[in-house]
C-alpha positions as CSV (number, residue, x, y, z in Angstrom):
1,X,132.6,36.3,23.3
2,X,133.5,32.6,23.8
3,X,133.6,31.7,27.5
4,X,136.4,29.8,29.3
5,X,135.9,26.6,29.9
6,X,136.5,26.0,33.2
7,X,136.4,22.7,36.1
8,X,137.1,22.9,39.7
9,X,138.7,20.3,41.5
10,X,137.7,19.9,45.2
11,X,134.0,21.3,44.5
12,X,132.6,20.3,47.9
13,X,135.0,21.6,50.2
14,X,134.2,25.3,51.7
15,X,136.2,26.6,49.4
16,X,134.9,24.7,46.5
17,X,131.5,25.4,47.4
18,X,132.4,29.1,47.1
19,X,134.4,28.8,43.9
20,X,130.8,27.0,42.3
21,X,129.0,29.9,43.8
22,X,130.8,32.6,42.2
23,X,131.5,31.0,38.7
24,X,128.1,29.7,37.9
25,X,127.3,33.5,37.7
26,X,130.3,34.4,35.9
27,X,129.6,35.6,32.4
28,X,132.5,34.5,30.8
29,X,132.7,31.4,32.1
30,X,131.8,27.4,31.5
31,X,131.9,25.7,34.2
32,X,132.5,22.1,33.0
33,X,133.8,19.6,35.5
34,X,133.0,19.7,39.5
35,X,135.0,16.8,41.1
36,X,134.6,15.3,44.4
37,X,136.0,12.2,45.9
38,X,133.5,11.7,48.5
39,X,130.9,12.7,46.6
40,X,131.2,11.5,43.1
41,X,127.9,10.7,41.5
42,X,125.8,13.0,43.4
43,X,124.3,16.3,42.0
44,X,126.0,19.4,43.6
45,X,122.6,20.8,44.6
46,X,122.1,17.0,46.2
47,X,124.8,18.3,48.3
48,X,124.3,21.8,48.9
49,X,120.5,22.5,48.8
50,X,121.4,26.3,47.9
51,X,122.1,25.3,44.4
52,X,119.0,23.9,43.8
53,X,117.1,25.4,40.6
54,X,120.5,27.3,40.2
55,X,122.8,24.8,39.0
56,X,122.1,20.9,37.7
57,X,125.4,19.5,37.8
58,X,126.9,15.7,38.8
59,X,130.4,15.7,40.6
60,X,132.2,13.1,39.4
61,X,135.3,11.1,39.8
62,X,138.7,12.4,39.4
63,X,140.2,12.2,35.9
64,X,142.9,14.2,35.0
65,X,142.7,13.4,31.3
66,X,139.3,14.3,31.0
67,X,139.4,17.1,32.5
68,X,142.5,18.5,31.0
69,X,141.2,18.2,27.7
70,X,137.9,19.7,28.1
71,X,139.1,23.0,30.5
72,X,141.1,25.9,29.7
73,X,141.6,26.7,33.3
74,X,141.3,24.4,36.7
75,X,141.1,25.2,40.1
76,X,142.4,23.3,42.7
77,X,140.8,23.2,46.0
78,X,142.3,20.6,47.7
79,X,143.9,20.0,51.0
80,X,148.0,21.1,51.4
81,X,149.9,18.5,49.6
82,X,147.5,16.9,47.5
83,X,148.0,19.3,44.7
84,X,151.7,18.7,44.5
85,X,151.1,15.5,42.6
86,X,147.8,16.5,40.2
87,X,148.8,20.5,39.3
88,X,152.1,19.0,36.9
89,X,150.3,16.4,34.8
90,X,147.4,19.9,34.2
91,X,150.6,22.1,33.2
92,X,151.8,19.1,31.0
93,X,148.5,19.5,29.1
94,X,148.9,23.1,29.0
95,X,145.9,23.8,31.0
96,X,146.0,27.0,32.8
97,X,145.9,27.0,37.0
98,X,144.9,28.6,40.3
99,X,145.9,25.9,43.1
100,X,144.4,27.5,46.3
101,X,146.7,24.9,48.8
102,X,150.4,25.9,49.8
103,X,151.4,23.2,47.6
104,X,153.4,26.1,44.7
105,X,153.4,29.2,47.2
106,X,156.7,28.5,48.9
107,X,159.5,29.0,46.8
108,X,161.9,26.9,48.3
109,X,161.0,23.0,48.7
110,X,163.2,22.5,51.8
111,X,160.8,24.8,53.6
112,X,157.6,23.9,52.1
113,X,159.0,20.2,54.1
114,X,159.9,21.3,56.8
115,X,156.2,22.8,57.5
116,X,154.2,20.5,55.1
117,X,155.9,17.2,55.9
118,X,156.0,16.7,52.4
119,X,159.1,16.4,50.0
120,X,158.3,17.8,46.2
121,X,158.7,15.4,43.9
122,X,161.0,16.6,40.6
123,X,158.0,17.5,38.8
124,X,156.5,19.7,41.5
125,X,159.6,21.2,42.0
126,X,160.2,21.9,38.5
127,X,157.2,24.3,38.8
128,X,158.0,26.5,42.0
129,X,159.8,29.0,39.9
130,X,157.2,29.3,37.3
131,X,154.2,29.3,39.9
132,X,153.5,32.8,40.6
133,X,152.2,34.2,44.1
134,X,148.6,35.1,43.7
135,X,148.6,38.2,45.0
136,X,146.8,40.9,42.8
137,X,147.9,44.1,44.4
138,X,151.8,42.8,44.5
139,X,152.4,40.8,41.4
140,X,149.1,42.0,39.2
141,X,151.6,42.0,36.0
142,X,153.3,38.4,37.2
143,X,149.9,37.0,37.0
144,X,148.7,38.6,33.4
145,X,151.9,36.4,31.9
146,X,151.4,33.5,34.5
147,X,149.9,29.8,33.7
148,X,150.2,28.9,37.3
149,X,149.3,31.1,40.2
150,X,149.6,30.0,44.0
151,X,146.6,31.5,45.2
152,X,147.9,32.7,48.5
153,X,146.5,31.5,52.3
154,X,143.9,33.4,54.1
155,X,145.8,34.5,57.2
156,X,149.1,35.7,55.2
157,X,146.6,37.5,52.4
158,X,145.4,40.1,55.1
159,X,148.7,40.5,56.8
160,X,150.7,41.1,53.8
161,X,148.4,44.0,52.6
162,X,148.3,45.4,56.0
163,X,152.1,45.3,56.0
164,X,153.4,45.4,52.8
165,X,153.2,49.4,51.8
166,X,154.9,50.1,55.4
167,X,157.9,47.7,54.3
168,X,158.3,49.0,50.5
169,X,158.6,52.3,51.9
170,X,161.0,51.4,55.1
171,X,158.6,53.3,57.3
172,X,158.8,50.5,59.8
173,X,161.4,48.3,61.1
174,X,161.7,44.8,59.8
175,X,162.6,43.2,63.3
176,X,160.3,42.9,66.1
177,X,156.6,42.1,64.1
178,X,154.1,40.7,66.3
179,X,150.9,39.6,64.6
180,X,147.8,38.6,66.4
181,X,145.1,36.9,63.7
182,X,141.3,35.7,64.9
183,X,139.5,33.8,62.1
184,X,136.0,32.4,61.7
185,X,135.6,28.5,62.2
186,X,135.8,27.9,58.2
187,X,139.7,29.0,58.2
188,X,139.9,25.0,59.2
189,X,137.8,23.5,56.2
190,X,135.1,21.6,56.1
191,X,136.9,18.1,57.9
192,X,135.6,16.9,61.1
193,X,137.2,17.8,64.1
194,X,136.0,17.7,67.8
195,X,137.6,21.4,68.7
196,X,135.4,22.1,65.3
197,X,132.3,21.1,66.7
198,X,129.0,24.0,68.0
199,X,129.6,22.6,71.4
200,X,133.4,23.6,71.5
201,X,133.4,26.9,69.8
202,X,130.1,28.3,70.8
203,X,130.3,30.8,73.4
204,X,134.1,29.9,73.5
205,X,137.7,32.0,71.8
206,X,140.8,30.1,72.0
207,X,144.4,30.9,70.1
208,X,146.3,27.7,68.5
209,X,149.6,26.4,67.1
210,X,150.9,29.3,69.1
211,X,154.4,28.4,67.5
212,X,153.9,26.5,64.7
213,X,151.1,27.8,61.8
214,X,151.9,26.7,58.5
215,X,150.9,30.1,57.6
216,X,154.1,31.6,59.1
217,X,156.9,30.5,56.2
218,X,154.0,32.1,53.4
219,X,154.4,35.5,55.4
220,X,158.1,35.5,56.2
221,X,158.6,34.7,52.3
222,X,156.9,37.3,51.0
223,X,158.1,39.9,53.5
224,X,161.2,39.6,53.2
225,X,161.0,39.8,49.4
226,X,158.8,43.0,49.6
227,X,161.8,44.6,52.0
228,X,164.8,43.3,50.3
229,X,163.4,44.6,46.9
230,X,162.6,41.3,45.5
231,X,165.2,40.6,43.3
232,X,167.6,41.7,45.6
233,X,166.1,38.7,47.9
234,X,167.6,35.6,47.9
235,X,165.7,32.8,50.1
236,X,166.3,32.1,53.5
237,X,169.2,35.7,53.7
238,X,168.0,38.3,55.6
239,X,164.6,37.4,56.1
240,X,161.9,38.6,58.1
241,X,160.9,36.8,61.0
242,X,157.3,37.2,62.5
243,X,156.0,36.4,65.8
244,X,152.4,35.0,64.8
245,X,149.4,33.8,66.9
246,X,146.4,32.6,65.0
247,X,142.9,32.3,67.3
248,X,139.7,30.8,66.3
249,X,136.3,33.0,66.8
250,X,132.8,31.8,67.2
251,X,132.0,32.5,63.9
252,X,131.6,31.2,60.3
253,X,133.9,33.6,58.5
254,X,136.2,36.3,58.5
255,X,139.5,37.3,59.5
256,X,140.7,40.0,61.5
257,X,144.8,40.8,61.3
258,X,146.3,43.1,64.0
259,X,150.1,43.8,63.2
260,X,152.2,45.5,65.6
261,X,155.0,46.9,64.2
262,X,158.0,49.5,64.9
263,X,158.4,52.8,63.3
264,X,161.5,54.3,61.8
265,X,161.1,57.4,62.5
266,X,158.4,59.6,64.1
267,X,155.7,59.6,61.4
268,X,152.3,61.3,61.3
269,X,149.0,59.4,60.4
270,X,148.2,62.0,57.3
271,X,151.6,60.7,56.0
272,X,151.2,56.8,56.3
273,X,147.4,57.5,55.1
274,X,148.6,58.8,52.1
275,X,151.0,56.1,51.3
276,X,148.3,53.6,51.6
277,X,146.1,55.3,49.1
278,X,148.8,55.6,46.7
279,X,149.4,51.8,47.0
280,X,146.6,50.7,46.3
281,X,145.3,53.7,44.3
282,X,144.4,50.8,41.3
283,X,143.6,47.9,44.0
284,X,139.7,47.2,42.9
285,X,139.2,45.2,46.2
286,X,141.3,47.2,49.0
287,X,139.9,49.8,51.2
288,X,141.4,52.5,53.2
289,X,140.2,53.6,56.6
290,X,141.7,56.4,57.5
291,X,141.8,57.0,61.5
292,X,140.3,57.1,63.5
293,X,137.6,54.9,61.8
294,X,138.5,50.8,61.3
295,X,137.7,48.0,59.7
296,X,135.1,45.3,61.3
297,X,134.6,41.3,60.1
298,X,131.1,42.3,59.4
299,X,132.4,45.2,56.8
300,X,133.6,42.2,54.5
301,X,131.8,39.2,55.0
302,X,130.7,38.1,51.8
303,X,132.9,40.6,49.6
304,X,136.1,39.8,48.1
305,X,137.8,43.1,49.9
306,X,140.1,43.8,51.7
307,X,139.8,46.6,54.7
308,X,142.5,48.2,56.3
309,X,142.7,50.7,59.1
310,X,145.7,51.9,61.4
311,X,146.7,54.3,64.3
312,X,149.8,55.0,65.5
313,X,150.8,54.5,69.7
314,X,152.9,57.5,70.2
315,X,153.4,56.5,73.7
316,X,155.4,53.7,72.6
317,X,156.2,54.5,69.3
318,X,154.3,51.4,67.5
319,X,151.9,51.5,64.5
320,X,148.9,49.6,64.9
321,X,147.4,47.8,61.7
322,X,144.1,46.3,61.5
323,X,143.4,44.1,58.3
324,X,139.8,42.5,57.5
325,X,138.9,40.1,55.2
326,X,136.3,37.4,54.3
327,X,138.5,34.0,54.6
328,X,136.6,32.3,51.9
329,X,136.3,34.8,49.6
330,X,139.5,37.4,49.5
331,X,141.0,34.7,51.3
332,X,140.2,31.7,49.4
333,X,138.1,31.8,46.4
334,X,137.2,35.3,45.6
335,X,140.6,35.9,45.4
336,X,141.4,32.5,43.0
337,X,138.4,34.0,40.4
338,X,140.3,37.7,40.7
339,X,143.5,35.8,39.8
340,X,141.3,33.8,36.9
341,X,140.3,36.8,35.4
342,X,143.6,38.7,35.8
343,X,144.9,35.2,34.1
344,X,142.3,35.7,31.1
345,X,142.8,39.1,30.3
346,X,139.0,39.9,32.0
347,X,138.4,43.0,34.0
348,X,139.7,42.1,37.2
349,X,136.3,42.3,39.2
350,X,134.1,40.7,36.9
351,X,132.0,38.2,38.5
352,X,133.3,39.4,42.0
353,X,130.5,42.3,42.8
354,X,129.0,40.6,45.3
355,X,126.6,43.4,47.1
């Protein structure tokens, strides 16, 4: 079988770094070009000793014509609003894409400024239709047909699959979800920051952007269209709102969601068990806990799954969710190669089998 060709732009961010790990070991796959702007020149293993004896490959420079002639599919890893202007002159080439910023995940460019502080350009905007939301277990036939896939934020990937059976099924109320998120120092990317630093977070647990996470549109968006039927959901009408409050743990990685949300009706915990297994019944990389058992960080660090576990508060009629993942991996770059294979008609979990 010929292999894809593939080149990763951003190699030597966390993210990047992950992507290299997974697709150097990939059987299907080429890897080609590894770019870096700070690093350019150097060999990757230079970088990141772990690759030494593993992989012998020079980032370089940046260039888009290169690269687009020489790759049947790019990732790019690269911070939120860098993408907008590079991800067009790749689909120009026809050179397939996972872009794992918010750059193509909002659908409607007045929003994606508001939160981004950046205005599309007509290119960029001329591709939020086509991108597609990279979100296997939701949009796994979108993707097979797509040539540009969002890959979708860390944060919003384990709260939408915590949520989203409960809403397709009306089982819980749209109004009123609280959602209280803790993530490993790595959500923030590899940039220097002081609150970033050993000193800061060691020993220490603090929430931020209480009101503000860019996160919060990518949730509400996809929400809303998972409620309102999709089709039947036109952008900014009716949407969901969230009340969301991100904190940062004293760890590397990992992400755990809890979701608070409002039941219907009264519903037993056999009942909303079952609907979760039926949802994800073909979901390669989504696991059920049914109660009173529930997912931990340390369940799914280093996998590309997903764990999910619930219980219901009778007392005051609330469902409790409790969604795991690895941030880097189900909710970075595990999740992009899923989406790469889905894209390249390759058995969804190839490459991803981790442990």
């Amino acid at each position: 079988m010929k292999k894809l060709k593939v080149s990763v732009i951003g190699a030597t961010g966390y993210t990047g770094r992950e992507l290299v790990k997974i697709l150097m070991n990939h059987p299907n796959i080429e890897l080609v070009y590894l770019t870096s702007s700070t690093y350019a020149g150097k060999n990757m293993a230079e970088i990141f000793p772990e690759f030494r004896n593993k992989l012998d490959h020079e980032l370089i420079n940046l260039d888009l014509e290169v690269v687009s002639r020489d790759s049947g599919l790019v990732f790019t890893a690269l911070p939120h609003t860098v993408s907008i202007e590079i991800v067009p002159e790749l689909c120009k080439k026809g050179v397939k894409v996972v872009d794992l910023s918010a750059d193509y995940r909002l659908k409607d460019s007045a929003v994606y400024k508001e939160w981004y502080k950046k205005e599309h350009n007509q290119f960029s905007k001329g591709l939020l239709d086509k991108a597609v939301y990279g979100l296997p277990e939701i949009y796994l036939d979108k993707i097979k047909e797509s040539s540009l896939v969002a890959n979708p934020g860390c944060y919003p990937t384990s709260i939408i699959l915590g949520i989203a059976p409960l809403l397709k099924h009306h089982l819980i109320k749209p109004e009123g979800i609280i959602i209280d998120s803790k993530s490993g120092t790595t959500g923030a990317g590899r940039k220097l920051s002081l609150g970033l630093h050993f000193s800061e977070c060691n020993e220490n647990f603090k929430a931020y952007k209480l009101v503000k996470h860019n996160h919060i549109p990518e949730v509400e968006q996809e929400l809303s269209a998972i409620y309102f039927k999709g089709d039947d959901y036109k952008q900014g009408e009716r949407a969901i709102k969230v009340c969301f409050t991100p904190h940062l743990l004293p760890i590397n990685r990992g992400i755990l969601s809890t979701c608070y949300l409002t039941l219907k009706a009264p519903t037993e915990e056999g009942d909303i068990l079952e609907i979760y297994q039926k949802f994800y019944q073909n979901a390669p990389f989504v696991r059920i806990f049914g109660p009173p058992s529930l997912p931990e960080i340390k369940f799914v660090v280093g996998t590309n799954y997903c764990d999910i576990g619930f219980s219901i508060d009778k007392r005051v009629n609330k469902l409790k969710v409790i969604s795991v993942i690895d941030n880097l991996l189900k909710g970075a770059a595990g999740q992009a190669v899923q989406n790469m294979n889905i894209m390249s008609g390759f058995p969804e979990t190839l490459g991803l089998d981790f442990r």
